[in-house]
C-alpha positions in Angstrom: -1.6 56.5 -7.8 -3.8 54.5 -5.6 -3.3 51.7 -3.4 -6.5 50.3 -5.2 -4.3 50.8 -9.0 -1.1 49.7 -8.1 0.2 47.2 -10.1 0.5 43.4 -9.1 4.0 42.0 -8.4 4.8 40.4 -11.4 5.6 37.0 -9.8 2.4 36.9 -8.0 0.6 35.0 -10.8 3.8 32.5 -11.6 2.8 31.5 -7.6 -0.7 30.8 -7.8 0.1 29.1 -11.1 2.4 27.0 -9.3 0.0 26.2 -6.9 -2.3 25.4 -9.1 0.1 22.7 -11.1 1.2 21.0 -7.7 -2.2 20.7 -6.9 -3.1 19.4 -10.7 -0.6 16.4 -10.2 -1.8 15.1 -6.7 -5.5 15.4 -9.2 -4.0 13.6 -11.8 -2.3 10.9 -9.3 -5.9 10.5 -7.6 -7.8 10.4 -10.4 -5.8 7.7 -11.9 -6.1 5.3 -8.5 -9.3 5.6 -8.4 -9.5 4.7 -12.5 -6.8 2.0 -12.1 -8.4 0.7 -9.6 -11.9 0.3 -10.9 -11.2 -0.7 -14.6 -7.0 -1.4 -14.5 -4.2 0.3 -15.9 -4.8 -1.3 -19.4 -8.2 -0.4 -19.8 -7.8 3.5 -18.8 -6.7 6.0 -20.8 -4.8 8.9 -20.3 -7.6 10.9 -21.7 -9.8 9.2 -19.1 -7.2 10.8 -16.8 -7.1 13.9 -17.7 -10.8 14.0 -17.6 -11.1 12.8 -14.4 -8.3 15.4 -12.8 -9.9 18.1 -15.1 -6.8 19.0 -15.9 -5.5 19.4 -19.6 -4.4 16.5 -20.6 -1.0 18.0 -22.0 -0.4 18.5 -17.9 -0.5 14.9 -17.5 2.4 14.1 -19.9 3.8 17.5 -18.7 4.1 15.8 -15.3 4.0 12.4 -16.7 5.8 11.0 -20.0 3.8 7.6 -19.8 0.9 6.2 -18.2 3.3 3.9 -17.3 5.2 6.7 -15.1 1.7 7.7 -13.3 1.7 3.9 -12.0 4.9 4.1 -11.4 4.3 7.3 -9.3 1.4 5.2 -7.3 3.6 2.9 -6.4 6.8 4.8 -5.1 4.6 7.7 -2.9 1.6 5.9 -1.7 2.9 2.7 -0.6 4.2 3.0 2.8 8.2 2.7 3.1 7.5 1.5 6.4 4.5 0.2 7.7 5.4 0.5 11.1 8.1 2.5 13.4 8.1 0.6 16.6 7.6 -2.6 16.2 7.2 -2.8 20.5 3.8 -1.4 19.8 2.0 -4.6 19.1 4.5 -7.1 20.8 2.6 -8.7 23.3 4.9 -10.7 25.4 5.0 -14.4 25.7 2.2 -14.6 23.5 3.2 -15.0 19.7 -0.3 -15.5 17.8 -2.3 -11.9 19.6 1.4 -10.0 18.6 0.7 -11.5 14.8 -3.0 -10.1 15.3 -1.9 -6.8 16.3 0.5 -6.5 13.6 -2.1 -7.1 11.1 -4.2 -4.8 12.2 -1.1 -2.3 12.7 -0.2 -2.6 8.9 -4.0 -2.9 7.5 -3.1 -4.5 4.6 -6.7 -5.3 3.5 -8.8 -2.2 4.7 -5.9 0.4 3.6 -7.3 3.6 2.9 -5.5 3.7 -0.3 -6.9 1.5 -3.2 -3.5 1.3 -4.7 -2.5 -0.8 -1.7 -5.9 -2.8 -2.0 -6.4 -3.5 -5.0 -4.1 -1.6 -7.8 -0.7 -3.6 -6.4 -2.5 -7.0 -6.7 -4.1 -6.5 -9.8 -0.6 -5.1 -11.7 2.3 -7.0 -10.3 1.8 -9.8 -12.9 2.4 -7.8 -15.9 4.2 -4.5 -14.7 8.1 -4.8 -13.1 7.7 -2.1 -11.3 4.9 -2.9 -9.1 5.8 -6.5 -9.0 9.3 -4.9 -7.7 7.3 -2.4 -4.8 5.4 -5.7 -4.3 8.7 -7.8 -3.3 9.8 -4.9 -1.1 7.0 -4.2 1.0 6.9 -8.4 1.1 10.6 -8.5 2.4 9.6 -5.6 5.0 6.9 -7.6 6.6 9.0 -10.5 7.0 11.8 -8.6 8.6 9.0 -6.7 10.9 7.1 -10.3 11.5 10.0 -12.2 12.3 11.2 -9.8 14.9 7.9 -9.5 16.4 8.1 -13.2 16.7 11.6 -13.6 18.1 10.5 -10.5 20.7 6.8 -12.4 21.8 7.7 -16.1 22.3 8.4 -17.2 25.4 11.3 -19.6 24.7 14.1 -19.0 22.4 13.7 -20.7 18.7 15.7 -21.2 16.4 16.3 -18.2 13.4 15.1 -20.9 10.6 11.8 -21.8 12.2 10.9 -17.9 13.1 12.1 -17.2 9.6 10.0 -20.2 7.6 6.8 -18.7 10.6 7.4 -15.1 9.5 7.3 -16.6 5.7 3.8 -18.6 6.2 2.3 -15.5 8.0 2.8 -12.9 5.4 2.1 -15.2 2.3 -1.4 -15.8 4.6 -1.5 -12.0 4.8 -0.8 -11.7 1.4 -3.2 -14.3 0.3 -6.0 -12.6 2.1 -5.4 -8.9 1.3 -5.6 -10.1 -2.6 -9.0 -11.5 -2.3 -9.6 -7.7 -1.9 -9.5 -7.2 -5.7 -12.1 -10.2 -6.4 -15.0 -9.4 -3.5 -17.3 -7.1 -5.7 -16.8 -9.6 -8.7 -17.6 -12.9 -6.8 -19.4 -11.7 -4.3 -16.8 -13.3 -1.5 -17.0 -12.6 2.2 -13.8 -10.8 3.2 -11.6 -12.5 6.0 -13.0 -11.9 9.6 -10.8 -11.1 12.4 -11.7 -14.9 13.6 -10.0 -16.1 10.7 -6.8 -14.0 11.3 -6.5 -15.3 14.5 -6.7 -19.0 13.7 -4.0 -18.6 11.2 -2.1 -16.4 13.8 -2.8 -19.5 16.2 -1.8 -22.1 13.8 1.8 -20.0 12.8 2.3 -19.8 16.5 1.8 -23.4 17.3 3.9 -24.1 14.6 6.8 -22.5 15.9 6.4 -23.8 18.9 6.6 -27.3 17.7 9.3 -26.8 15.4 11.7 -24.9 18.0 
């Protein structure tokens, strides 16, 4: 027999297939950001989906039992567990409001790459636990990270209330701004400028200084 006839190792094709259905969920995960994020998670189907991916669309309840799982799926793998690892990065000593600045721009809430961070998460966590739930962890991460880049930046020691009510006003600002993400195309609103950050990272610092 030939090298040309022999016959195929029968688990050759159960590989590429699995391949092919890890590569079919990261489609169907995709596909569904980008539909979440342009129409919502009420208003797309799972046909939409399915379409979208160009998968089956028995592979997306094969993967996913609900539409309510894909979300949920959104939420748990493309939201960062921790924005940052070293916080020393964008410390700038003695100088509280430029360390605020380079922590926003280290965690990028606004121009994330991923839409579920931009605009999915804001849109959802009013109606769906889950997210609201991702929402209030990645919220009590930035306080932890913003208050120790505080506490590491100013100059004089202050007290842990006022660095943790400063590290509260700073990442409700953050979070104010990086919603208005979800409403620019609709109203036509200018997105925050890096001027803007810094007056609000100038303010928060002055504050804290005041307070002590």
């Amino acid at each position: 027999m030939s090298l040309t006839h022999m016959p195929k190792p029968r688990h050759a094709g159960r590989r590429r297939n699995a391949k092919v259905d890890g590569d079919a969920r990261q489609l169907i995960l995709d596909a569904a950001e980008k539909l979440f994020a342009a129409q919502g998670f009420d208003a797309t189907a799972t046909a939409a989906i399915a379409a979208a991916a160009a998968v089956p669309k028995g592979l997306v309840f094969y993967y996913f039992p609900t539409k309510e799982s894909i979300l949920s799926a959104l939420m748990s793998e493309r939201i960062p567990v921790r924005p940052i690892d070293d916080i020393g990065t964008v410390v700038a000593q003695g100088d509280p409001a430029t360390s605020l600045v380079n922590l926003d721009a280290a965690v990028n809430l606004r121009a994330n790459h991923s839409s579920v961070l931009r605009v999915i998460m804001w849109r959802e966590a009013d109606t769906h636990p889950d997210v609201r739930r991702q929402l209030r962890r990645l919220r009590d991460q930035l306080l932890e990270m913003t208050t120790t880049v505080l506490q590491a930046s100013t100059p004089v020691p202050v007290r842990p209330g006022t660095l943790r009510a400063c590290a509260t006003a700073w990442v409700s600002a953050m979070f104010a701004l990086a919603s208005t993400e979800r409403w620019h195309a609709l109203d036509d609103m200018p997105l925050p400028t890096s001027e803007e950050v810094l007056n609000i990272a100038q303010v928060v610092a002055a504050g804290m200084a005041q307070l002590g």
